[in-house]
C-alpha positions in Angstrom: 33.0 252.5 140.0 36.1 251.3 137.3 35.2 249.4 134.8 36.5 246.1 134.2 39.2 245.7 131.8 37.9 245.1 127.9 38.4 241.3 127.3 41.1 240.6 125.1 40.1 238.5 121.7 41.8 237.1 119.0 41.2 238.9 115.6 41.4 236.8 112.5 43.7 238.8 109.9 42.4 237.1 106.4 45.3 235.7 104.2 44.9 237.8 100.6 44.8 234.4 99.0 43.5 230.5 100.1 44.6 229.1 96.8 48.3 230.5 97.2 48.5 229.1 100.8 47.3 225.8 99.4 49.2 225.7 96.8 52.2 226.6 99.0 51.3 224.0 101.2 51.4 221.3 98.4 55.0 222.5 97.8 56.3 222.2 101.3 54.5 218.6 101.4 56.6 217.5 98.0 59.5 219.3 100.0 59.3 217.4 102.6 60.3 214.1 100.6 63.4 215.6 100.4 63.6 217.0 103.8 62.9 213.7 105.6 64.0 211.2 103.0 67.3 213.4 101.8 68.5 213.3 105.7 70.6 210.5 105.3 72.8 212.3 102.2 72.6 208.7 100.2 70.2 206.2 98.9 72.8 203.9 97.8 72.1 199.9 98.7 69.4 197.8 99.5 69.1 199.2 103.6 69.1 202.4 102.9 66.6 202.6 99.7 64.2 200.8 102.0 64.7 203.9 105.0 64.7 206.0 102.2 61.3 205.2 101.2 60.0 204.4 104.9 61.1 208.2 105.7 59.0 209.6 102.7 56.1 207.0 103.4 55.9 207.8 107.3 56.2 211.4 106.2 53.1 211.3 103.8 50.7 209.0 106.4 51.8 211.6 109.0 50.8 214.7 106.8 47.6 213.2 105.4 46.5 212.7 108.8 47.2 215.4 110.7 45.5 217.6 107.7 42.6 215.3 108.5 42.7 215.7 112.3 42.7 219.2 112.3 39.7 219.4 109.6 37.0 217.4 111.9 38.7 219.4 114.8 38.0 222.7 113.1 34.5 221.2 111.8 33.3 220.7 115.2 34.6 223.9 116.6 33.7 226.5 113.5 30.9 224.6 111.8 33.4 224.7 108.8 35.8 222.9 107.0 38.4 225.9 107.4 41.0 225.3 105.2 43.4 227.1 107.8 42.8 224.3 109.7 44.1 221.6 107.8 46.8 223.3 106.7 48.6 223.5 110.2 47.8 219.9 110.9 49.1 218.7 107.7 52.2 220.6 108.7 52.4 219.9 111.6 51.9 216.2 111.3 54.7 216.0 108.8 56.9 218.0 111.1 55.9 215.4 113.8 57.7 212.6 111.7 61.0 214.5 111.3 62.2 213.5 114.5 62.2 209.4 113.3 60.7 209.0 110.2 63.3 206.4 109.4 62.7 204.6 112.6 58.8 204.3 112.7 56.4 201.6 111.3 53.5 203.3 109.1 51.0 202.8 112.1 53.1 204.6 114.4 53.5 207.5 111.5 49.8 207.7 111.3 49.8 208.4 115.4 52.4 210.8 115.6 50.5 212.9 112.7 47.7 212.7 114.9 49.4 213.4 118.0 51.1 216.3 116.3 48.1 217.9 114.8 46.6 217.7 118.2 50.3 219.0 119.9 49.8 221.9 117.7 46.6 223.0 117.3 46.8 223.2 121.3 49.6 225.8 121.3 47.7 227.6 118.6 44.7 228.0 121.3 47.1 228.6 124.0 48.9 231.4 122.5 45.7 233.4 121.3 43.4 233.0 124.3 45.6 232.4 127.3 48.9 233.8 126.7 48.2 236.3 124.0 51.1 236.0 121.8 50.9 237.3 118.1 51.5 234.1 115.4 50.2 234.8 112.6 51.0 232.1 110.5 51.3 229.9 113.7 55.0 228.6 112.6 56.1 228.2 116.4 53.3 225.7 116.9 53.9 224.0 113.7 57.5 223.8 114.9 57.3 223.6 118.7 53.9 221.9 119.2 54.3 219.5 117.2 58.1 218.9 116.6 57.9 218.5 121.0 55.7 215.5 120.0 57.7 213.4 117.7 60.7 214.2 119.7 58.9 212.2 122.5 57.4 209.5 120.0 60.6 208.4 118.9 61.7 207.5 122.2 58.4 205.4 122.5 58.2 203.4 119.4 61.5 203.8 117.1 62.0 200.3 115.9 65.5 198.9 116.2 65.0 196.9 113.2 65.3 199.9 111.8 67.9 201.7 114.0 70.6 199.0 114.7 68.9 199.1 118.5 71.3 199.5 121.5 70.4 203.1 122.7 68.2 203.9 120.0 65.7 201.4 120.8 62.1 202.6 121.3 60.5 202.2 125.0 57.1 200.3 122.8 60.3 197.8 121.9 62.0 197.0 125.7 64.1 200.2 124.9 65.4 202.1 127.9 64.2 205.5 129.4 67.8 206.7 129.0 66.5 207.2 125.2 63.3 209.5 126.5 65.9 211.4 128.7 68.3 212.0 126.0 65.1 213.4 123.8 64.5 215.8 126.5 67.5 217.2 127.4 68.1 217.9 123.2 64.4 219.8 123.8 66.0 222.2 126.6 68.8 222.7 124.4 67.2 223.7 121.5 64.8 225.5 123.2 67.4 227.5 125.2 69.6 228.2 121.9 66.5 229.4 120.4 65.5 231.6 123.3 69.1 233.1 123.9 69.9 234.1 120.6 66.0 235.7 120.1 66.5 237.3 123.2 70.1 239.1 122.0 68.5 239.8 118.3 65.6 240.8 118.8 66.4 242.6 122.1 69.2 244.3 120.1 66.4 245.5 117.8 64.4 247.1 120.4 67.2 248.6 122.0 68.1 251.0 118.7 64.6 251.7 117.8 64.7 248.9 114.8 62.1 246.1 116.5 59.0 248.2 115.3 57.9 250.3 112.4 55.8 253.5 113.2 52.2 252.9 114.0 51.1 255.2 111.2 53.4 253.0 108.9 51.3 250.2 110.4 47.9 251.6 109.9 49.0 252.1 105.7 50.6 249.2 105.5 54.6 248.9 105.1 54.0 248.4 101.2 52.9 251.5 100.7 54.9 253.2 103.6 58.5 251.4 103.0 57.8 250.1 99.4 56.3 253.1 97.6 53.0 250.4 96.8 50.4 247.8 97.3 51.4 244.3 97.2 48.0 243.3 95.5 46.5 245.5 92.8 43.1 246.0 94.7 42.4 249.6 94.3 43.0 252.3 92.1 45.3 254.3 94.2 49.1 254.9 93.1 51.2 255.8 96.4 54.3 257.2 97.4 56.7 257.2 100.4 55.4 260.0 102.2 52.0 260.7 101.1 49.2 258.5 99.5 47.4 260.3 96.3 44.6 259.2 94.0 45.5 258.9 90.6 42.9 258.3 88.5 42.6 255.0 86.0 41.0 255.5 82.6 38.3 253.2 82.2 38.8 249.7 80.4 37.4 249.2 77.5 35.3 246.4 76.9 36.6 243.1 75.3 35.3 241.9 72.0 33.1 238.4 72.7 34.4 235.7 70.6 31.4 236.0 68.2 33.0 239.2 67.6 36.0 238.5 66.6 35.1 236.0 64.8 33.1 238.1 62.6 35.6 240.8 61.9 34.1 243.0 64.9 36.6 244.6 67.6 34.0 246.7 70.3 31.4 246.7 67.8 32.8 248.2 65.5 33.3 246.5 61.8 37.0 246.5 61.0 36.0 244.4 57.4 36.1 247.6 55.4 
């Protein structure tokens, strides 16, 4: 009898660092102020100092709540507070905002962060257990899941107080669907730029050879096979291009305590004569 085909699962590939990704995190989340607030190149007069600060405002409600979705979300699937987690929702609910941040009330910034976070965290699922596609740092469903999301939200519920109405009244509002239908049809477009010029690129790559390293430069790492060595300093192993070789490290020498030095002492020995 055949056997039946080895089910595929996901394998977790640990980041070297959690503070680092935080930490970056943080920095994107300042960046975004700029991002979403700088958009309109001036902050110059009453109207647009108050957009200004709606943009960053939706921007942080988003955030903040998207990180929190995606942290009870992860709490109730892992058992954990996985800091992965939070970090794609709070990305993904600022990301939400970008499509109207300047056109949303703060209650309809705190739903698309939630909507996003959700929008996201579902393509996240449905690339590594239905479709099996490779995301490591899940950036397409940052980007896709959740940008998809606000780009539908601000045809719902952009205010035209804030948007001079006419066509760029939300549907919440007594906008038309004309505004949902432009939203759309600037999805396929993206979507189809993106796809056409991946497709010649990355096709292109393939075709001469470049898409790929070598599997054995995969199983040492492209650090060591391309670099000459490790990014982090985790072993005691010195490499080169074409052959790895153990080079010993002396041994480090204790460090004087500070009772030590205080007293004159350097690695117990008396340095006061």
């Amino acid at each position: 009898s055949t056997k039946p085909p080895a089910k595929k699962v996901p394998v977790t590939i640990p980041g070297h660092s959690t503070t680092l990704s935080v930490l970056g995190t943080l920095i994107l989340w300042f960046g975004f102020f700029a991002f979403n607030g700088g958009s309109s190149y001036q902050i110059a007069g009453e109207g647009m100092m108050n957009a200004v600060g709606r943009a960053v405002v939706v921007t942080t409600l988003g955030g903040a709540v998207g990180g929190m979705t995606t942290m009870i979300w992860g709490y109730i699937s892992t058992g954990t507070w996985n800091i992965e987690w939070v970090i794609n929702g709070l990305l993904a609910g600022m990301v939400a905002t970008c499509s109207g941040a300047n056109a949303l009330d703060p209650w309809a910034g705190i739903a698309v962060g939630f909507l996003g976070a959700i929008g996201c965290q579902l393509q996240v699922l449905f690339f590594e257990y239905v479709v099996f596609i490779d995301d490591p740092l899940n950036a397409s469903a940052v980007h896709l899941g959740a940008g998809a999301v606000g780009m539908v939200w601000v045809a719902l519920c952009a205010n035209p107080e804030y948007t001079g109405g006419g066509d760029f009244t939300g549907i919440f509002y007594g906008g038309s669907w004309d505004f949902m239908v432009q939203q759309c049809i600037g999805m396929g477009v993206y979507s189809a730029w993106t796809i056409g010029t991946g497709v010649i690129m990355f096709g292109g790559l393939r075709m001469i050879g470049w898409l790929r390293v070598k599997e054995e430069d995969e199983d040492i790492g492209m650090d060591i096979s391309k670099h000459g060595g490790t990014a982090y300093a985790l072993d005691d192993v010195t490499y080169t291009k074409d052959s790895p070789s153990e080079t010993p490290t002396p041994p480090m020498e204790e460090a004087p305590s500070p009772t030590q030095v205080m007293m004159g002492y350097e690695s117990g020995t008396d340095q006061s004569a």
